[in-house]
N, C-alpha and C positions, 0 to 999 in steps of 0.2 A: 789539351783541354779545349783550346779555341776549335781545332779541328772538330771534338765531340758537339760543343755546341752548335757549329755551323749546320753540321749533318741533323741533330735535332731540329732544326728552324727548320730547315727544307721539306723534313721530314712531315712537320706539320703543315707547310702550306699544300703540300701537296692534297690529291682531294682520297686520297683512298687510307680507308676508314682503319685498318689494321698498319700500316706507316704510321698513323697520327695517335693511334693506342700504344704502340710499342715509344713512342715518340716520348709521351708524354709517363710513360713508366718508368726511362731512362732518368726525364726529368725529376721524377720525384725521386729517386734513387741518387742524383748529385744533391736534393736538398736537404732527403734524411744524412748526408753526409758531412753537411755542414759547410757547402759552397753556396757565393753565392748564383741566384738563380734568378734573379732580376729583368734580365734579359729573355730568358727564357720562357718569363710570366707575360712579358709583355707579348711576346708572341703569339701564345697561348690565348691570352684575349683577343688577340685581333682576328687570328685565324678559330680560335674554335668558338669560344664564348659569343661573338658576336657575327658568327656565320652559322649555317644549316651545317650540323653532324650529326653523329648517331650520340645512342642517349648515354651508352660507354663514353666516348670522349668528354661529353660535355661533364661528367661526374668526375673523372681523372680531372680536366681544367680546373673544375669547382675543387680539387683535392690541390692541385697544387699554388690555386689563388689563396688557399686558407694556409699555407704553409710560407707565406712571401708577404711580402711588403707591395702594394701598389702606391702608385702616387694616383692624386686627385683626379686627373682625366684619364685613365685607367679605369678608374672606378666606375666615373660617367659611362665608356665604353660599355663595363661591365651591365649597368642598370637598363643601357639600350638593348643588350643581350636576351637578357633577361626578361623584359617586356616583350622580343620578338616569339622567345621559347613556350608563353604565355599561353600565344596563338595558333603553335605548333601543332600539325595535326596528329603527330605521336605521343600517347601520354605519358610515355616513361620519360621524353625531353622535358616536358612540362614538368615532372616529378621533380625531373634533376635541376630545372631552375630554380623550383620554390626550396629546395634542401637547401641552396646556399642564402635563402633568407637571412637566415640568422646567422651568418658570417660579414653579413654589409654591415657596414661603420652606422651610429644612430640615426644623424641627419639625414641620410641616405634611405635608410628602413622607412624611416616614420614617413616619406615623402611618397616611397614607391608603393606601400600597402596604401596612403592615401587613395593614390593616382590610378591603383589596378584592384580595387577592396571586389569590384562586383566580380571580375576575373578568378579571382585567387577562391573565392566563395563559393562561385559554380562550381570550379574542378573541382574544388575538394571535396564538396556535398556529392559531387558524380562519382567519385574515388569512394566515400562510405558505403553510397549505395552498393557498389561492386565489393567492395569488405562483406558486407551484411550479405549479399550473393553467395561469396567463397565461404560464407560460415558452413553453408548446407553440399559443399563441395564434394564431389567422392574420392578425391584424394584426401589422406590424413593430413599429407603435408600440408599443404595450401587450406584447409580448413583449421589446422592448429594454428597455423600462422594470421590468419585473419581472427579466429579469438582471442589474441595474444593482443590484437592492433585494436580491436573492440574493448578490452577488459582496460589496456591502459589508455586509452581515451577517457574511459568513466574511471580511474583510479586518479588520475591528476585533474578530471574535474572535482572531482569528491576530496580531496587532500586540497585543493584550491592551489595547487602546486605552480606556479610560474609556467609560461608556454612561451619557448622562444618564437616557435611557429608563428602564435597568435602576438608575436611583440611585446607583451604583457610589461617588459620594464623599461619598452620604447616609444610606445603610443599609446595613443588614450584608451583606458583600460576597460571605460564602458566597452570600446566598439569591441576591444579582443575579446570581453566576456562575451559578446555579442554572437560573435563567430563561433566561438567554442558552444555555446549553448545550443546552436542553432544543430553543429552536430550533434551533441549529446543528444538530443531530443528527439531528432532521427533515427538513430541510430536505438533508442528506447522502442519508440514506437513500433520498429523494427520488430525489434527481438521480442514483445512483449503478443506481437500479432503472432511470429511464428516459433513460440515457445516450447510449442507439443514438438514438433521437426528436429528443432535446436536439440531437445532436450533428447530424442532419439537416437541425432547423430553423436552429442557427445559421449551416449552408452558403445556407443559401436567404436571409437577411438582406440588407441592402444591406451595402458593404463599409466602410463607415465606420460601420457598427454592429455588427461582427462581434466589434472589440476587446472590447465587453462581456461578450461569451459566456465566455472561454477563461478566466477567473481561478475563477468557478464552477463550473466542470467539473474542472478541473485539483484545485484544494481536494480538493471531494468523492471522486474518485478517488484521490487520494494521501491523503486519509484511511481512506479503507477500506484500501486496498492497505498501507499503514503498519500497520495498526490502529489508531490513534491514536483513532480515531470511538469504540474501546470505550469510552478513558480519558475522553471526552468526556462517553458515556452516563451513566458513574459519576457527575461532577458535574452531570449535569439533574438525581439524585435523581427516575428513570426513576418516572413515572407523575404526575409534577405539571400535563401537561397534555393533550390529546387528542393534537395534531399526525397523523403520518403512522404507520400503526400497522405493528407488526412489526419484528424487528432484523434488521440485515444479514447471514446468515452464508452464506459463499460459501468454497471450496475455492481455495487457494492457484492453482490454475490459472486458476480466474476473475478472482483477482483480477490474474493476469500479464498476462492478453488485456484487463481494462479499461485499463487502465495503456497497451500496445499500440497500442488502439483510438485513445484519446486522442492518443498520440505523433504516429499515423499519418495523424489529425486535422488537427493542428496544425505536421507539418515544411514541410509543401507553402508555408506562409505565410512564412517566413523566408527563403526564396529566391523566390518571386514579387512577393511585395508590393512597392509603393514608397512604405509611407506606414512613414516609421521609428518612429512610434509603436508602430502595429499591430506592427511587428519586434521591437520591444524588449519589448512583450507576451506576446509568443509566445515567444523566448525564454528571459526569466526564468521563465517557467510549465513548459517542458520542463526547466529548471535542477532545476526542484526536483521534477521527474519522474523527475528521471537518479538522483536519492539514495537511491528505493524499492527493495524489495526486488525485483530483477528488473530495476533499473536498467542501463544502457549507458552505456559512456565517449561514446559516438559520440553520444550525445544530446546532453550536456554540449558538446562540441567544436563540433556544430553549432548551438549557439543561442550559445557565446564567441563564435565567427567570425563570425556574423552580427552579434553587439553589439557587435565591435569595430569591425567596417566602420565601424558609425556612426559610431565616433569618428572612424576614419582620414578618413570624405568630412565632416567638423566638421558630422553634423547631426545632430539632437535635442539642441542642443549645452542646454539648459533640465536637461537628465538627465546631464549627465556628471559627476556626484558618482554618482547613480544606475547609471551604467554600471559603473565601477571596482568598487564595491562590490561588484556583481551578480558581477563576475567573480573577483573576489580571496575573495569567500567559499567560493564554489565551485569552486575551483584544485583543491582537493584529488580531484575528481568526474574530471579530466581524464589521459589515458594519459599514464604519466613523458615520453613525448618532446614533448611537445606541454606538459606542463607547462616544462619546462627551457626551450622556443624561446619562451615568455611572460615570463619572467621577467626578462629586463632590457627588453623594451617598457614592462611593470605597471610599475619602478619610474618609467622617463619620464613616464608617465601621472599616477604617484600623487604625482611632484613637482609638476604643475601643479595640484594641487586646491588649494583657495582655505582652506576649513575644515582647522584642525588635528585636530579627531575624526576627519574626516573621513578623513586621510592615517594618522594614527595604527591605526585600524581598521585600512586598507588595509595598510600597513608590518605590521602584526603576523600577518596570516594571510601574507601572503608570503611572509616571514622564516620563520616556523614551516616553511610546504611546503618551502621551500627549505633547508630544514636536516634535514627529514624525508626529503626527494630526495637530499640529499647523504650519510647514514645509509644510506640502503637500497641507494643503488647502492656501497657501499664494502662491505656486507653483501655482494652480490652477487659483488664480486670476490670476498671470503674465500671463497665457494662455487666460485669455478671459473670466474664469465661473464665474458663480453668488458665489458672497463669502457665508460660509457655517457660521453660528451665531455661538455662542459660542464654537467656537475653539481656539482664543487666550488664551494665559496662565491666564489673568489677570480672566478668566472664573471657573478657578478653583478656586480661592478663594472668589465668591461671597457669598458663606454661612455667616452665619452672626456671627457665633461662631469661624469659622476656619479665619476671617477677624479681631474678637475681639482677638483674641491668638495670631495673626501674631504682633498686635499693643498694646497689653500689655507690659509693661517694666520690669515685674518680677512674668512674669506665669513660673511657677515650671513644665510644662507642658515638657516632652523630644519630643514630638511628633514634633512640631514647627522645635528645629532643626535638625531633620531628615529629613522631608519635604526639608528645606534650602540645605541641604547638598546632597540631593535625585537627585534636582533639578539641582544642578549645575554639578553634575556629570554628571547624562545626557547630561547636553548640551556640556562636552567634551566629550563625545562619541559622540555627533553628529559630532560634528569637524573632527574624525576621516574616513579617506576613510572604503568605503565598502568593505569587504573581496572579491575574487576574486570567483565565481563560480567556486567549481572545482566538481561537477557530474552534468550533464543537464538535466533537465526531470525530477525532482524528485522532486525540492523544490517545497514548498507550492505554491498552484493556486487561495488560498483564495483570494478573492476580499480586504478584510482589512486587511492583509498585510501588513502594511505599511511601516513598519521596512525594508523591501527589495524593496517595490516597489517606494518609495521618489527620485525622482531626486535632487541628490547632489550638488548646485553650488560647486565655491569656496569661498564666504563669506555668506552663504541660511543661515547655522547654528545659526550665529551670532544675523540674528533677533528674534527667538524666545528667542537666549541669553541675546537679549537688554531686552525683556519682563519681563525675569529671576531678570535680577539687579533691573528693574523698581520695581516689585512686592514684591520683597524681602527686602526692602533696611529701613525697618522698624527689622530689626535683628541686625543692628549695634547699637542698644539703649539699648538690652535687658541686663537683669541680670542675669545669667544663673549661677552662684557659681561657680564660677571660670574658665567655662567651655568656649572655644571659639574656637572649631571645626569649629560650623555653620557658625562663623564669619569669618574666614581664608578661609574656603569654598567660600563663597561668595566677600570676596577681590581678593580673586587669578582669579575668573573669570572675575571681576570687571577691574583688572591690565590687564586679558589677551586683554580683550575688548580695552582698550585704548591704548595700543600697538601696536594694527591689525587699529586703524583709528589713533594711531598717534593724540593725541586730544590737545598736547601742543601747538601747531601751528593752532590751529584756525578751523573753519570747511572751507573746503577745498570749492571751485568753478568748474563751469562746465571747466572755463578753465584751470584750474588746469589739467583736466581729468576726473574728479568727475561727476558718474553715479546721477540721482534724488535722486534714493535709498540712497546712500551712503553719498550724503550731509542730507536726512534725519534722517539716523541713527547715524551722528556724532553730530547734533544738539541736536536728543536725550539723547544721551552720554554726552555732555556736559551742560545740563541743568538738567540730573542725577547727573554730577557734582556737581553743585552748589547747590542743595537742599540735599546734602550728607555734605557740607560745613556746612550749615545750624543746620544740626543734633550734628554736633559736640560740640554744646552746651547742649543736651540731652544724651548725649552720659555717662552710667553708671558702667563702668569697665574701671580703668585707663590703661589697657591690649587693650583693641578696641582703646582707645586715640591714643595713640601714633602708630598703624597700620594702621589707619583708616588716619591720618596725612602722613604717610607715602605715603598712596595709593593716597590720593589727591594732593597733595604741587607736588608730580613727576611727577603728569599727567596733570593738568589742567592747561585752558590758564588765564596766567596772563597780556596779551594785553588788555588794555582796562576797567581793575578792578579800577580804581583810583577815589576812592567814592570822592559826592559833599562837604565834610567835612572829616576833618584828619580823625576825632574819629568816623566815621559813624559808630555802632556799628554790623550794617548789611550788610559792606561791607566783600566780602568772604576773601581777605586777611587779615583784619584787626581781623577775628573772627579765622583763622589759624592760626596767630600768639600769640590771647589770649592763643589758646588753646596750643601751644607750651609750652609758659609760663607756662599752668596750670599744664603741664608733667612736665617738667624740676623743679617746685619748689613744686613737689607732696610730702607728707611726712606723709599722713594718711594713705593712701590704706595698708590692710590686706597683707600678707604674703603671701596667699592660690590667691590673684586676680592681684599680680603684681609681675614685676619682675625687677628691676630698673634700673638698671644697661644695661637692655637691651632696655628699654622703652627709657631711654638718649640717648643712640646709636640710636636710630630709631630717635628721632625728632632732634638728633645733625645734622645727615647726610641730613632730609629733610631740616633742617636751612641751610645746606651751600649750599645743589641744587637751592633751592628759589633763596637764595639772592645773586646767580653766574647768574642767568639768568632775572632776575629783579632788575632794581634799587630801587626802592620802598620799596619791602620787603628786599636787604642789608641792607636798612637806619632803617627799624625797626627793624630785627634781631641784627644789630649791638646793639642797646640798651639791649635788652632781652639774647644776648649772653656775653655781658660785665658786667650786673650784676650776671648774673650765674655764670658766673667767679672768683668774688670775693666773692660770697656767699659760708658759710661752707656745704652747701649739695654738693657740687662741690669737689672730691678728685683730688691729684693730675694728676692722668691720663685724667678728664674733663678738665683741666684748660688749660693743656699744649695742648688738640685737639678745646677748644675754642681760644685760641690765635691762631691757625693756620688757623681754618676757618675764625676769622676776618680779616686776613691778607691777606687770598684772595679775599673776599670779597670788601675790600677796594684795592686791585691791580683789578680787575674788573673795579670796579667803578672808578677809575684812566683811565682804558685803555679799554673805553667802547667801539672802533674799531677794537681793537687785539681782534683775531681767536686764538692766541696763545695761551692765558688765558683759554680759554675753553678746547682747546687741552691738557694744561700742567694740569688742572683741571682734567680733565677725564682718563688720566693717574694716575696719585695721587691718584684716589679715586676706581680704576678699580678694586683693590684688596678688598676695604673694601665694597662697594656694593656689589660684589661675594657672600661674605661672611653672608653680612645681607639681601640677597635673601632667601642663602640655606641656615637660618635660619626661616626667616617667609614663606617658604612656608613647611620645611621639619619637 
């Protein structure tokens, strides 16, 4: 072995160019072997690294410094190397010195990009121009290959993807965006001048190298036609390097025929081709063509249709996380009818995805369109129009599978309460005002839109929120192993609802003030009440009991509940109070599905609101909170807050004209509802 290595060292000192190639190939053949090679490295830096070779050896060096250990003045060697290669009048040496950037140790990198930024700037801007060259090449090869080096330059700026090149997790991050930008922008300005050329050569390619072309073109065109190329210019910090000289300024007409050109380009591919990659290419690339300024629904429609085939004939099936996404982001690009006839397929689709981000993403842009479609065509009616068929929510759950999952009480299915949880977030984003326009002229022109084009009342949100509770309210049953996300989801919007109508007091009258609307959606509300009363007998997590109690006993009106018989067992108070009962003397439930101590707290607190505001239920709770009291599941801390609550409850009932009682009550209690808010909603 000493003998091999000896003849290796000579090998490299010597000056001829194919001894020190075969030299350093032996080398790296003892270190894929798992010798060490130490020695060998050293060598290798001193003769090749930091002396004039060819650009072969210096890349062999650089392979087998990345496979070895150097010590600290090695290093130094190496960055002297490196700096000389800089200046090398061959660019493929210079190539091979900046490749091992990102193999220098940190302190090392951040010093040397410091020390050599304008160096490393030029070449590189002088290397795009000559990319951008070879795009119009008349070799296939070297013209595929330079749109491959073009597309992913704008694919990891557009993904904001880490740049070992540009340092990105070693030095300060403005100057790498800096550099990066400065090509991106070049590199646009480029392609965006010689479009018509570009667009020429990549018809004349073979067709299994065409895919390369369309992500390149597309970028650089929907960056100018955006503007977005300006914000880009901003961060090169315009003049840090040669690149391609001049900015892009073109007349909004120009930029509507690039945009066009491109479109007109690229449709022809999504109905001829048979290679579903190249489909799914084209595509996503007119997707996000259709969202410029000057965009078409009909763009968007025709590259869904095409992406969805793929799924319908199960190929490119390596991309069907890829697919869904592609489509559910861009729901909102597509004409309302064509949005509405998607939207119980999407959610078939987004139940079989395997990843949970994955569904979750997908469920929340859904959700949102479809709450945004349900808003606009109910605006529509208030205008005058023929209402549009399945738009209401209740539309998305006619499938008969995703209808059976919603109303099973222990499908193991996660999908259900994501949906649940999708859903109701949405509708507090709708609640929320519209962000303020702040650039004009830019935003989407898309006709489905919706998300920005929906006139906003100030209660519009709430009825596709009433749809939300109605549709969903088979989730308070379910058995989820302990899990009650979906549930808390759905009472917090349920609580906000009867908050905003106020629903303890009865549905309101015109002379009240009360709009049609509003007395129809508070009768809504309260007849979702009482079929929610109902459920609390089916109700299978003593964790939902006692929330679920909470959210009705607080808000429902108890004028008028005073069944034809004491024991009517389907009167709503009489079935709230069993089920208080059933909390308060629970003593089976698992560890893992309850939590007791706070389930007591939740139905103590709705027992004293009840029976402060109804005589009826004082007279029953007093029984049901008097035996809790002397019962042993009852600790001391229960018994001494069940004598209190009785004691109001009977000063109530005493002084059923004092305002004071209520007053002194809500005082009293202001601290500990606080508290069991910001516990059941946080």
């Amino acid at each position: 072995m000493d003998i091999l290595y000896a003849q290796i060292q000579a090998d490299l000192r010597s000056n001829d160019a194919l001894r020190q190639t075969g030299a350093l190939l032996q080398a790296l053949q003892q270190s894929a072997a798992g010798r060490d090679i130490s020695i060998l490295a050293k060598s290798a830096v001193d003769e090749i690294v930091n002396s004039p070779a060819s650009a072969v050896c210096k890349k062999l060096a650089f392979d087998l410094i990345r496979s070895s250990r150097l010590t600290a003045d090695l290093w130094d060697t190496v960055l002297s190397g490196i700096r000389s290669d800089l200046h090398f009048p061959d660019p493929d040496v210079t190539a091979a010195a900046i490749s091992i950037l990102a193999a220098l140790p940190s302190h090392a990198l951040s010093k040397l990009i410091t020390d050599s930024n304008a160096e490393i700037s030029d070449k590189v801007s002088n290397w795009w121009v000559r990319i951008g060259g070879n795009m119009l090449d008349k070799s296939d090869a070297v013209s595929k290959v330079a749109f491959e080096s073009v597309g992913r330059l704008f694919q990891e700026f557009d993904s904001k993807r880490m740049s070992r090149l540009a340092g990105d997790k070693l030095v300060d991050s403005e100057n790498s965006l800096a550099i990066r930008s400065n090509w991106v922008s070049s590199m646009v300005d480029f392609v965006w001048k010689r479009r018509n050329a570009l667009i020429s050569r990549s018809l004349v390619l073979p067709v299994e190298t065409f895919r390369t072309t369309v992500f390149p073109l597309v970028f650089s065109v929907k960056a100018v036609a955006s503007g977005s190329v300006e914000v880009i210019r901003k961060l090169s910090k315009a003049g840090t390097g040669s690149g391609v000289n001049g900015s892009v300024v073109d007349s909004n007409a120009e930029r509507l025929v690039g945009v066009s050109d491109v479109v007109t380009h690229l449709a022809p591919f999504l109905v001829s081709s048979l290679d579903p990659a190249l489909i799914f290419e084209v595509g996503i690339n007119m997707l996000y063509l259709a969202d410029v300024p000057g965009g078409k629904p009909e763009w968007a429609s025709q590259s869904i249709i095409a992406i969805l085939t793929l799924w319908d004939r199960q190929e490119f099936s390596s991309a069907r996380e890829s697919i869904v996404r592609a489509v559910v982001t861009n729901l909102h690009l597509l004409d309302l009818h064509m949005q509405v006839s998607l939207f119980k397929k999407l959610l078939l689709m987004v139940r079989n995805l395997r990843a949970e981000s994955d569904r979750m993403h997908a469920l929340a842009c859904i959700c949102r369109t479809a709450l945004c479609v349900d808003l606009f065509a109910k605006e529509s009616v208030r205008r005058g129009q023929k209402p549009l068929a399945g738009t209401d929510i209740a539309s998305l759950f006619e499938d008969a599978r995703i209808r059976d999952d919603l109303n099973s009480a222990r499908s193991k299915s996660l999908f259900r309460e994501e949906l649940v949880a999708s859903l109701v977030e949405s509708c507090f984003q709708l609640s929320l005002p519209l962000p303020e326009q702040k650039s004009s002229g830019m935003e989407s022109r898309v006709i489905g839109a919706l998300a920005y084009g929906t006139g906003y009342g100030a209660l519009n949100w709430t009825e596709p929120a009433l749809e939300v509770v109605e549709v969903c309210r088979p989730c308070v049953k379910w058995d989820c192993d302990g899990r009650t996300y979906a549930v808390d989801c759905y009472l917090k919007l349920l609580v906000r609802l009867c908050h905003i109508y106020d629903t303890r007091g009865g549905v309101k009258t015109i002379k009240d003030g009360a709009s049609q609307d509003q007395i129809l959606n508070e009768t809504r509300l309260q007849n979702l009440q009482r079929e929610l009363v109902k459920d609390l007998r089916e109700v299978n997590t003593p964790r939902i009991h006692a929330r679920l109690i909470w959210a009705i006993a607080e808000h429902i009106n108890l004028e008028g509940l005073d069944p034809l018989l004491a024991d009517d067992p389907d009167d709503p108070l009489n079935i709230i109070i069993s089920n208080i009962h059933k909390v308060l003397f629970n003593v089976d439930s698992p560890a893992n599905t309850s939590s007791r101590l706070q389930d007591v707290q939740a139905v103590l607190l709705s027992s004293q609101r009840l029976g402060s505001r109804n005589l009826r239920a004082g007279q029953l709770l007093s029984k049901e909170l008097e035996e809790f009291r002397t019962n042993g599941l009852a600790d001391s801390v229960n018994k001494h807050q069940c004598r209190l609550i009785l004691q109001r409850i009977k000063y109530v009932q005493n002084h059923p004209d004092s305002r004071c009682a209520f007053l002194l009550i809500t005082i009293i209690l202001n601290l500990r509802v606080t508290m069991f808010w910001y516990y059941f909603y946080y």
